[in-house]
C-alpha positions as CSV (number, residue, x, y, z in Angstrom):
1,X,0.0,0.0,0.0
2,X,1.6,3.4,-0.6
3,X,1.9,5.4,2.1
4,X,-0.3,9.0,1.9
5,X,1.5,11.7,2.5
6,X,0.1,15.7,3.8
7,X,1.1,19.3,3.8
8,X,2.3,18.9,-0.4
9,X,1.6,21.7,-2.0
10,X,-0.2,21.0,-5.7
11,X,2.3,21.9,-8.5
12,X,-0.2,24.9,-10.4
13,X,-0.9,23.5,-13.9
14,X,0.8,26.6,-15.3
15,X,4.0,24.6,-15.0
16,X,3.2,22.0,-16.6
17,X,1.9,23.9,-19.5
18,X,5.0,26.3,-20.1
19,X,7.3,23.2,-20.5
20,X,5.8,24.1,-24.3
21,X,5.3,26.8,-26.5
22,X,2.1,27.2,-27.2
23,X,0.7,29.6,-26.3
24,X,3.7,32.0,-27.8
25,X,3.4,30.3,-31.4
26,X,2.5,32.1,-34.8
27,X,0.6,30.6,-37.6
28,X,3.2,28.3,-39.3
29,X,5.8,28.3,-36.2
30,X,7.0,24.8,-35.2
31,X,8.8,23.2,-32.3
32,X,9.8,19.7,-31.8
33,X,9.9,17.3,-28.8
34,X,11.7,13.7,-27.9
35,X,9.6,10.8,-28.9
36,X,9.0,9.6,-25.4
37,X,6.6,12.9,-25.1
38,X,4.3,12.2,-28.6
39,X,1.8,11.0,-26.9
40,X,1.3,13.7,-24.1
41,X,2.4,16.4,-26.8
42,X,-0.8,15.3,-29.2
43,X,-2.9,15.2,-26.3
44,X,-2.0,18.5,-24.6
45,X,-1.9,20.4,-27.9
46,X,-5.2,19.2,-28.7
47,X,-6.9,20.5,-25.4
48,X,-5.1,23.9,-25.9
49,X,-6.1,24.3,-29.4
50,X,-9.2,24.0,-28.3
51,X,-8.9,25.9,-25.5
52,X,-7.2,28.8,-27.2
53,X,-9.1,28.5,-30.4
54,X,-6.1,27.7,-32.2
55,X,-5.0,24.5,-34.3
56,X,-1.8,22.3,-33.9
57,X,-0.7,19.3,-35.6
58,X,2.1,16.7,-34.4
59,X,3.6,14.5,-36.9
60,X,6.7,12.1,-35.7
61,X,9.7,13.4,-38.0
62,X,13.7,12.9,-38.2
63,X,15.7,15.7,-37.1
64,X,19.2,15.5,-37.0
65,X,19.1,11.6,-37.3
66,X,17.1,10.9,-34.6
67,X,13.2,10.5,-34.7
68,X,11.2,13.6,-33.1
69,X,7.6,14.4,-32.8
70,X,7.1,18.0,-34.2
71,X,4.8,20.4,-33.8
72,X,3.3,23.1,-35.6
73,X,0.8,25.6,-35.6
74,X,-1.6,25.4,-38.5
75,X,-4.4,27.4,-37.9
């Protein structure tokens, strides 16, 4: 059984949400990420495009030999 633990402060979600760009991004900018984050890059840039109205794609990619997930801002 884990043990349950008191007086932690919750980490605000802001952090967690500045580890990425998207907010600051312009229509066509792009930014890429290790492929051990594609799956909570897709997921959190879908919930911010909604939430900010905007659209982002993620597409795995090579860069510099090694295979990325990149993201862009489309719309």
């Amino acid at each position: 059984m884990k043990p349950i633990e008191q007086d932690v402060p919750v980490l605000p979600r802001s952090a967690t949400l500045r580890a990425y760009p998207f907010e600051e991004m312009e229509l066509g900018q792009h930014f890429s990420v290790p492929m051990d984050k594609y799956n909570s890059v897709k997921v959190l840039a879908s919930r911010l495009g909604r939430r900010l109205g905007r659209v982002f794609v993620v597409r795995k990619m090579e860069k510099d030999g090694r295979e990325v997930a990149g993201v862009w801002r489309v719309e």
